[in-house]
Structure formats: structure tokens, C-alpha cells
C-alpha positions as CSV (number, residue, x, y, z in Angstrom):
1,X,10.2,-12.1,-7.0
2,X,8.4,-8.8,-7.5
3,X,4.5,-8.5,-8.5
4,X,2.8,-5.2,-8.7
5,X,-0.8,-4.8,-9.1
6,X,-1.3,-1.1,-9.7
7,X,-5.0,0.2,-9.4
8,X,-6.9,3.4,-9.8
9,X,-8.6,4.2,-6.7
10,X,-11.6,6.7,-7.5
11,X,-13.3,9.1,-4.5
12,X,-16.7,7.7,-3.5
13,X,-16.2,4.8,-5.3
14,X,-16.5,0.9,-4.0
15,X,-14.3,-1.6,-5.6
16,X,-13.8,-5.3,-5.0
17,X,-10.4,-6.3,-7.2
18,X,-9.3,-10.2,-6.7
19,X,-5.5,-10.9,-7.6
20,X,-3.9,-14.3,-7.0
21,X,-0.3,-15.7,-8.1
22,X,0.8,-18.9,-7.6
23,X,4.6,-20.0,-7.5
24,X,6.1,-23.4,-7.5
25,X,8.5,-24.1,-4.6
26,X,8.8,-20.8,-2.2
27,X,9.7,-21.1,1.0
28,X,10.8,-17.8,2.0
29,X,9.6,-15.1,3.7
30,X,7.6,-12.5,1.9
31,X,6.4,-8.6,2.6
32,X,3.5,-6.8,1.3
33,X,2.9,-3.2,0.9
34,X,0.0,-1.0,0.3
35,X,0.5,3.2,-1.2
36,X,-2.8,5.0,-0.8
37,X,-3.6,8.4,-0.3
38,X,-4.6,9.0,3.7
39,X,-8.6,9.2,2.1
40,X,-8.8,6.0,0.4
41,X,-9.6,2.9,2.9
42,X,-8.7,-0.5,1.7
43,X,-8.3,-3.8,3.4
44,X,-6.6,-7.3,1.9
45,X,-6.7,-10.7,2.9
46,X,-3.6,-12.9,2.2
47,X,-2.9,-16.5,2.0
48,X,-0.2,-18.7,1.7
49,X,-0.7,-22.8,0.8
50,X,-3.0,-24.6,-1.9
51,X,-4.5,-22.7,-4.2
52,X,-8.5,-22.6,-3.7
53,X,-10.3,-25.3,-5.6
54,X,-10.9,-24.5,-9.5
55,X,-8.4,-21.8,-9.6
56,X,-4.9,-24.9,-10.1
């Protein structure tokens, strides 16, 4: 399984973006990546389980 979220990161500029998938059954391993120029800082939190209440 592959899921991108491309954004546009813009100098000076704070953004909060909030993307969630859900999939039935996955057991396996998985890897995440981030691509960002050295002047853009970022940070992510990830989680892995039941989906927070509301959002099933």
C-alpha cells in the first residue's frame, strides 16, 4: 500500500495539516518518509490501533 500526501510548504508560513487512513486488517510493518527542503521544519505524530472516537 502506498499513500502520498503532497503539500506546499511556503517560507515564513505556519501550517497545521491533519491526514488519517484507516485499513482493515494490516499487520505488517510500515515506513514513513518526509522530503523537505533543509529550511522547512516539520514534525508528525503517528499512530497505529483504533481510530480516535468520531472519526470510524
Amino acid at each position: 500500500m502506498k499513500v502520498g500526501f503532497p503539500m506546499k510548504c511556503v517560507d515564513g508560513e505556519v501550517t497545521t495539516i491533519y491526514n488519517q487512513v484507516g485499513v482493515a486488517e494490516v499487520e505488517k510493518e510500515g515506513t514513513v518518509s518526509v522530503q523537505a527542503l533543509s529550511t522547512v521544519r516539520w514534525s508528525m505524530t503517528i499512530g497505529r490501533g483504533e481510530p480516535p472516537e468520531g472519526t470510524g
